[in-house]
N, CA, C, O and CB atoms as a CASP TS submission, in Angstrom:
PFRMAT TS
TARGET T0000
AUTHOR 0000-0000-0000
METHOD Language model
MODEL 1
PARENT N/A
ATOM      1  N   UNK     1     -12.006   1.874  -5.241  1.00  0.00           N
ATOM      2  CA  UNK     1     -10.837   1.550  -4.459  1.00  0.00           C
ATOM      3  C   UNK     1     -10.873   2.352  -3.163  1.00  0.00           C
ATOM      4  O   UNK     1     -11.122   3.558  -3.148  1.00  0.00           O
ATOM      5  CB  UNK     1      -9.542   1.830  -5.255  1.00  0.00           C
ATOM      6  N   UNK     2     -10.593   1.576  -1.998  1.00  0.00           N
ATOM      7  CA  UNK     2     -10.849   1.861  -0.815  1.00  0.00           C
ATOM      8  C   UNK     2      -9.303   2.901  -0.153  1.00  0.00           C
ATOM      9  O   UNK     2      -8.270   2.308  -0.463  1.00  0.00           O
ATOM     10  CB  UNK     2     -11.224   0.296  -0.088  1.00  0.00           C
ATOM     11  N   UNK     3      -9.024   4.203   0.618  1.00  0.00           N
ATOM     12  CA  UNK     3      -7.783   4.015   1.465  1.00  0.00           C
ATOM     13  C   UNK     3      -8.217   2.816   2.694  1.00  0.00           C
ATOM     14  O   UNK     3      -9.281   2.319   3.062  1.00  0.00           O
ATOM     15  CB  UNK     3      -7.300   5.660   2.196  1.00  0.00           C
ATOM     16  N   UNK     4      -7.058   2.696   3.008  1.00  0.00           N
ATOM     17  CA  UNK     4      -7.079   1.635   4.321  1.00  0.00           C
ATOM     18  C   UNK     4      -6.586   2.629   5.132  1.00  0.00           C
ATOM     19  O   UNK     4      -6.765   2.324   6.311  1.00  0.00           O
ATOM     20  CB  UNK     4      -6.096   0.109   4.336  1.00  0.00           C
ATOM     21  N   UNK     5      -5.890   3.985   4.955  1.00  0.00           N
ATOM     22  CA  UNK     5      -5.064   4.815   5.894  1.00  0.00           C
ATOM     23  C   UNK     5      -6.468   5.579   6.325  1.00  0.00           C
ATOM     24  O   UNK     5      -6.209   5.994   7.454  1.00  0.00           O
ATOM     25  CB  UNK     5      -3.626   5.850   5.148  1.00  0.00           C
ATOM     26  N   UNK     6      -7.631   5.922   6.051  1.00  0.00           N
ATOM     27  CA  UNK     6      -8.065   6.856   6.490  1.00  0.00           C
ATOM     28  C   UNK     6      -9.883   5.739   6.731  1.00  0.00           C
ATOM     29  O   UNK     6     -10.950   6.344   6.623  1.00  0.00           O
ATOM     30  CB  UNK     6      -7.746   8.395   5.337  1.00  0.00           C
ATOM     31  N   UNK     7      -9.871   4.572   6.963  1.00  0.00           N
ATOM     32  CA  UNK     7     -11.054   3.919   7.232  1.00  0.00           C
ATOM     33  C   UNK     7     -10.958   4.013   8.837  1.00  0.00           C
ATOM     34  O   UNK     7     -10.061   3.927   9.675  1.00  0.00           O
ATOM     35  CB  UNK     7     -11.151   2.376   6.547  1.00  0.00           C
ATOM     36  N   UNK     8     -12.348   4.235   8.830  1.00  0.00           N
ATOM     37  CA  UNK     8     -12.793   5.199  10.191  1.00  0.00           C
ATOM     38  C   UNK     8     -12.449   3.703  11.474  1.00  0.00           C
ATOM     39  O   UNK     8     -11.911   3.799  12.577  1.00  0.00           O
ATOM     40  CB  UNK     8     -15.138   5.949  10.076  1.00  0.00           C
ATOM     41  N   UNK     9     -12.876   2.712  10.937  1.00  0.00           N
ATOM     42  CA  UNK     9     -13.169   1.304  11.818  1.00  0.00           C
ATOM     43  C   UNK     9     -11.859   0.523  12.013  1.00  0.00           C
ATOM     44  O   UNK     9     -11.837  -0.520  12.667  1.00  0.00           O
ATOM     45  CB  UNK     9     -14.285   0.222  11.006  1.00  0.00           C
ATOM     46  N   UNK    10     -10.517   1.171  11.297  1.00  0.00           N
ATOM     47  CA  UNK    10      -9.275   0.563  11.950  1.00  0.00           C
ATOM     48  C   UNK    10      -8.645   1.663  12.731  1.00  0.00           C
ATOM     49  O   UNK    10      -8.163   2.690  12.253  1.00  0.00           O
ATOM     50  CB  UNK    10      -8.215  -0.052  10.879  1.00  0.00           C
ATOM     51  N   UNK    11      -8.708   1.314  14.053  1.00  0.00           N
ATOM     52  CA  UNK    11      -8.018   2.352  15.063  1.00  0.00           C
ATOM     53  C   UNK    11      -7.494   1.628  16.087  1.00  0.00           C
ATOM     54  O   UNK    11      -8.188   0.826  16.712  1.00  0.00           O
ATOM     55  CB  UNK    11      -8.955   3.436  15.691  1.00  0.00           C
ATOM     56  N   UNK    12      -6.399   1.812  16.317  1.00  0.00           N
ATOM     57  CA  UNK    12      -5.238   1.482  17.111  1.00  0.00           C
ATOM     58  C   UNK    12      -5.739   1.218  18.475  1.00  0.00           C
ATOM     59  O   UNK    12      -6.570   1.962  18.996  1.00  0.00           O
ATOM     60  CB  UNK    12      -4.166   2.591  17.099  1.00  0.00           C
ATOM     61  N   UNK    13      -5.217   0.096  19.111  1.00  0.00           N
ATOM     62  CA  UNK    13      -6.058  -0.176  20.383  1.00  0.00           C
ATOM     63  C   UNK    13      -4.647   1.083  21.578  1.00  0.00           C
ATOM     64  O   UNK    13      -3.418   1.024  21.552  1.00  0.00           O
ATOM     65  CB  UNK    13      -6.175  -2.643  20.853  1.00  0.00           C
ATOM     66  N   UNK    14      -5.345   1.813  22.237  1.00  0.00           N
ATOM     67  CA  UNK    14      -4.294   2.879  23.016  1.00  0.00           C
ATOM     68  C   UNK    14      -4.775   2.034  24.713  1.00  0.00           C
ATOM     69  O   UNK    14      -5.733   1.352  25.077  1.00  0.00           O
ATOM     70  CB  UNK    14      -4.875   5.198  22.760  1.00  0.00           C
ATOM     71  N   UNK    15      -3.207   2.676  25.540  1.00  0.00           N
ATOM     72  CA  UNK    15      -3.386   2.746  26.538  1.00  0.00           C
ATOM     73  C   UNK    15      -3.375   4.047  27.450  1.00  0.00           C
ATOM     74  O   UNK    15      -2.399   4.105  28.198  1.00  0.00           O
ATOM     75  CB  UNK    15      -2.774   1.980  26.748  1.00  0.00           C
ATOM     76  N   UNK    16      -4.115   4.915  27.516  1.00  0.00           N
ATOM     77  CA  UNK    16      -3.924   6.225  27.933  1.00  0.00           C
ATOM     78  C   UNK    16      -3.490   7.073  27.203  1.00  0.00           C
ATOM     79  O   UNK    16      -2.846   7.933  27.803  1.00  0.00           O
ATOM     80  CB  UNK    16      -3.287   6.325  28.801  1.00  0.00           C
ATOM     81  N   UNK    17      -3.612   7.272  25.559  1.00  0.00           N
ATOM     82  CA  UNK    17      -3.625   7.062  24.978  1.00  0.00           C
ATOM     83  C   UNK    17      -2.037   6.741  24.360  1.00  0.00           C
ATOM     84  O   UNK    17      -1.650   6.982  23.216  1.00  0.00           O
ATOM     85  CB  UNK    17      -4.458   7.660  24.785  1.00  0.00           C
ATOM     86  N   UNK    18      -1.527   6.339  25.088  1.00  0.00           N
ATOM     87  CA  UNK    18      -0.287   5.242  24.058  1.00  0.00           C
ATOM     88  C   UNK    18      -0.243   3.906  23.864  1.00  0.00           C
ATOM     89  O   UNK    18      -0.381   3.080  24.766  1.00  0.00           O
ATOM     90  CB  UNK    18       1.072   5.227  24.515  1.00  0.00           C
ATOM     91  N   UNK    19      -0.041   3.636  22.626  1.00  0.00           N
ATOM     92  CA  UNK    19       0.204   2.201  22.239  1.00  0.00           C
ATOM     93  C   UNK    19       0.164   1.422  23.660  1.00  0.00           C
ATOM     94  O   UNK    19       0.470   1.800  24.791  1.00  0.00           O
ATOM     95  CB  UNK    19       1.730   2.001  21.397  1.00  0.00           C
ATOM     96  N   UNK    20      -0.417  -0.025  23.084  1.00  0.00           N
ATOM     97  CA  UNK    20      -0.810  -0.947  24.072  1.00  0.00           C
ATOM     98  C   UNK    20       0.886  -1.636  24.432  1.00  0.00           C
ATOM     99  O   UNK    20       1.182  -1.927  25.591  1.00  0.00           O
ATOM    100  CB  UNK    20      -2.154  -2.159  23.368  1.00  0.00           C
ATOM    101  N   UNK    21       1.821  -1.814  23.341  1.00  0.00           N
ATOM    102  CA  UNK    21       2.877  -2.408  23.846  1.00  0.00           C
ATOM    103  C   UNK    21       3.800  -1.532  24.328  1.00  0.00           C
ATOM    104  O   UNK    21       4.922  -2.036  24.384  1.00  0.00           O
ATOM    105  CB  UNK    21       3.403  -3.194  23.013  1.00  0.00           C
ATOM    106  N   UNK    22       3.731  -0.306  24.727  1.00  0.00           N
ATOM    107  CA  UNK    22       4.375   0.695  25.580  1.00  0.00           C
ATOM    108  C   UNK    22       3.784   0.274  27.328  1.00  0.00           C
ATOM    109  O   UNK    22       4.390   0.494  28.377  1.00  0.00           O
ATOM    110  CB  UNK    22       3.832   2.441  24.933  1.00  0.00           C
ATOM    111  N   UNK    23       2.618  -0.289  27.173  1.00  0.00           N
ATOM    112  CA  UNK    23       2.133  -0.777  28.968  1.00  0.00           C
ATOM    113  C   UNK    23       2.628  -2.003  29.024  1.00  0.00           C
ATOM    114  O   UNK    23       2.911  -2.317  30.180  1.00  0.00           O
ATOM    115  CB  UNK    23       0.322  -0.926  29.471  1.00  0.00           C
ATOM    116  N   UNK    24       2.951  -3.210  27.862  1.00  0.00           N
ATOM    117  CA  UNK    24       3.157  -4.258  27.946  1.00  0.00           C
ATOM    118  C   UNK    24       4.882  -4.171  28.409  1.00  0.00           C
ATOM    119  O   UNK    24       5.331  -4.923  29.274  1.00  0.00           O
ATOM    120  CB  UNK    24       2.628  -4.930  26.680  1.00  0.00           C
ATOM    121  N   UNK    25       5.912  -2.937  27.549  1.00  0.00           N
ATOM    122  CA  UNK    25       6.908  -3.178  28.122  1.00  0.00           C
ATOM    123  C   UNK    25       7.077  -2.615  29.554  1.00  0.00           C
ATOM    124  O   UNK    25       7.908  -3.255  30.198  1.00  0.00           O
ATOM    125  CB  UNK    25       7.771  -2.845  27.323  1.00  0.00           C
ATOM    126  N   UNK    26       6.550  -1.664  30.170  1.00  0.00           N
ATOM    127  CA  UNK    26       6.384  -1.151  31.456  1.00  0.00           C
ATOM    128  C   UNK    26       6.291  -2.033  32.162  1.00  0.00           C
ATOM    129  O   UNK    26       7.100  -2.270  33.059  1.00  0.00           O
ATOM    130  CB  UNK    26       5.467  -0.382  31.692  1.00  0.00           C
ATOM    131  N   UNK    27       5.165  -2.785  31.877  1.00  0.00           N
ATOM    132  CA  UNK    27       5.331  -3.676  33.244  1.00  0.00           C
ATOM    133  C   UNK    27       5.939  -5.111  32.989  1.00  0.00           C
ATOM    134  O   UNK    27       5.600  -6.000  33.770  1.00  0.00           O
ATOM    135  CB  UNK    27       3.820  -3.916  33.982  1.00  0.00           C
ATOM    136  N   UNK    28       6.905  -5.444  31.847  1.00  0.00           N
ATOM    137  CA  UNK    28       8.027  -6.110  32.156  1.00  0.00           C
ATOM    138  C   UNK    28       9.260  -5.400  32.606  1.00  0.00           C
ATOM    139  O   UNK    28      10.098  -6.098  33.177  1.00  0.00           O
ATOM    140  CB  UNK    28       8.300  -6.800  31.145  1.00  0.00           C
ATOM    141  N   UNK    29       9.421  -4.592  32.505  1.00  0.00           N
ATOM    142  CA  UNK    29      10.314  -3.317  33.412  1.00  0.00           C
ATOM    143  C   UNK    29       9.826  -3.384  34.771  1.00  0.00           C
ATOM    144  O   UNK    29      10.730  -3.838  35.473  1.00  0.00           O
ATOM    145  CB  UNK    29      10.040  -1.591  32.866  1.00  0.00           C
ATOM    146  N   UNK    30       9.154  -3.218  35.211  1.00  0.00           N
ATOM    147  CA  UNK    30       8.726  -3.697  36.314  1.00  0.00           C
ATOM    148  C   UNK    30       8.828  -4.676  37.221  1.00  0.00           C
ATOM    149  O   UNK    30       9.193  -4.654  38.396  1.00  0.00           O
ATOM    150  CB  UNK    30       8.051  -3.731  36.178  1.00  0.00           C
ATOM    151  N   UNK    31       8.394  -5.685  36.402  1.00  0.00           N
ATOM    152  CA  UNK    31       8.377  -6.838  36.607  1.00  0.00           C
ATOM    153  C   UNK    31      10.212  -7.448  37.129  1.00  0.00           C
ATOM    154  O   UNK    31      10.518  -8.235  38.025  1.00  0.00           O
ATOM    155  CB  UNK    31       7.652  -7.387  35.203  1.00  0.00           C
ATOM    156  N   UNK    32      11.097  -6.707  36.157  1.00  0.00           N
ATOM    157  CA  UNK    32      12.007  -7.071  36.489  1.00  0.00           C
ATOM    158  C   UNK    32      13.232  -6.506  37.127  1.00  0.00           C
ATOM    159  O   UNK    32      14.398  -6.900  37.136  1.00  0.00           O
ATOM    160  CB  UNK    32      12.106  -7.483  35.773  1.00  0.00           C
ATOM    161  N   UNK    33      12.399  -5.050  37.876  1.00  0.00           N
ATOM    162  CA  UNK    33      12.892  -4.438  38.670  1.00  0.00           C
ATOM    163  C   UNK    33      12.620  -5.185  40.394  1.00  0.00           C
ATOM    164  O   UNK    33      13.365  -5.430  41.343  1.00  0.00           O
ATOM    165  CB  UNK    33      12.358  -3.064  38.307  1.00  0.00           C
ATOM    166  N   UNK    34      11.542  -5.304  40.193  1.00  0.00           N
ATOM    167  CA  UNK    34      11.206  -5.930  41.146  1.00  0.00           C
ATOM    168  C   UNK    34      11.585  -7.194  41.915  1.00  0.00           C
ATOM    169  O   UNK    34      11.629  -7.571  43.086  1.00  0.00           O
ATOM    170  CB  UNK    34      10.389  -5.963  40.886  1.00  0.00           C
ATOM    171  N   UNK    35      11.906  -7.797  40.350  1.00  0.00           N
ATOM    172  CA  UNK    35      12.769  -9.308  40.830  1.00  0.00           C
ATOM    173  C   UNK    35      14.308  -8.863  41.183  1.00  0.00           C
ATOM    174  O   UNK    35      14.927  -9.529  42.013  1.00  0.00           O
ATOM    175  CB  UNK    35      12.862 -10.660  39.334  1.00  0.00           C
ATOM    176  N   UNK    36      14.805  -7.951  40.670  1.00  0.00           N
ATOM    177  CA  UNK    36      15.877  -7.633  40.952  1.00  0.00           C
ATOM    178  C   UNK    36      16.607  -6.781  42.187  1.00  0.00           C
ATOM    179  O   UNK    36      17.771  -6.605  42.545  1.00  0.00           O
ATOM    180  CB  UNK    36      16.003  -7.261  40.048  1.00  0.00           C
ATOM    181  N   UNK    37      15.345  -6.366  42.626  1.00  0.00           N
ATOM    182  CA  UNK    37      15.564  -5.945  44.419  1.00  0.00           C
ATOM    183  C   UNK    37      15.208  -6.982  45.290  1.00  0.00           C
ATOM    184  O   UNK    37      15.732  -7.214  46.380  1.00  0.00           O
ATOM    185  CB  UNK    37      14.583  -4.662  45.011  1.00  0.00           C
ATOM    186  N   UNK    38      14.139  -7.699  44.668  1.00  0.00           N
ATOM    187  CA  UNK    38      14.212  -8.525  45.855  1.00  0.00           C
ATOM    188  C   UNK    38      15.129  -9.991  45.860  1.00  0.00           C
ATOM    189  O   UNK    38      15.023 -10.930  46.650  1.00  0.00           O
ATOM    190  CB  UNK    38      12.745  -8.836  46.147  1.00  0.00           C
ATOM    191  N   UNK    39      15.940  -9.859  44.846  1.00  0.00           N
ATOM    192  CA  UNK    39      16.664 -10.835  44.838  1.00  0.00           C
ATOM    193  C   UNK    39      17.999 -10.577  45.611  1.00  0.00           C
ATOM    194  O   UNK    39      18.773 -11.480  45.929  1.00  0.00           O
ATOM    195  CB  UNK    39      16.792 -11.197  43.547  1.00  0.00           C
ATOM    196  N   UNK    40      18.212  -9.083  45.915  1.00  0.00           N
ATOM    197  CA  UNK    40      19.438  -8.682  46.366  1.00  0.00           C
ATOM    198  C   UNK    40      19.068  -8.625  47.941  1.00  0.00           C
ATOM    199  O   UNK    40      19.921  -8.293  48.764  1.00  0.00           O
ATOM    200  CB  UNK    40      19.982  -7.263  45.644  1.00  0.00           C
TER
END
């Protein structure tokens, strides 16, 4: 019987190293900062 918590070949895809959907919400934050100045 295998752990799955400690197999070397599943590792978290990072962005610097934080989670990939911490850059994905950034730049919808962004995204909708941006629409929101230039809409004013």
């Amino acid at each position: 019987m295998s752990d799955t918590t400690t197999d070397p070949q599943r590792r978290e895809r990072t962005f610097l190293g934080h989670p990939v959907q911490l850059a994905t919400l950034f730049g919808v934050e962004m995204f909708e900062r941006f629409s929101f100045y230039g809409m004013q």
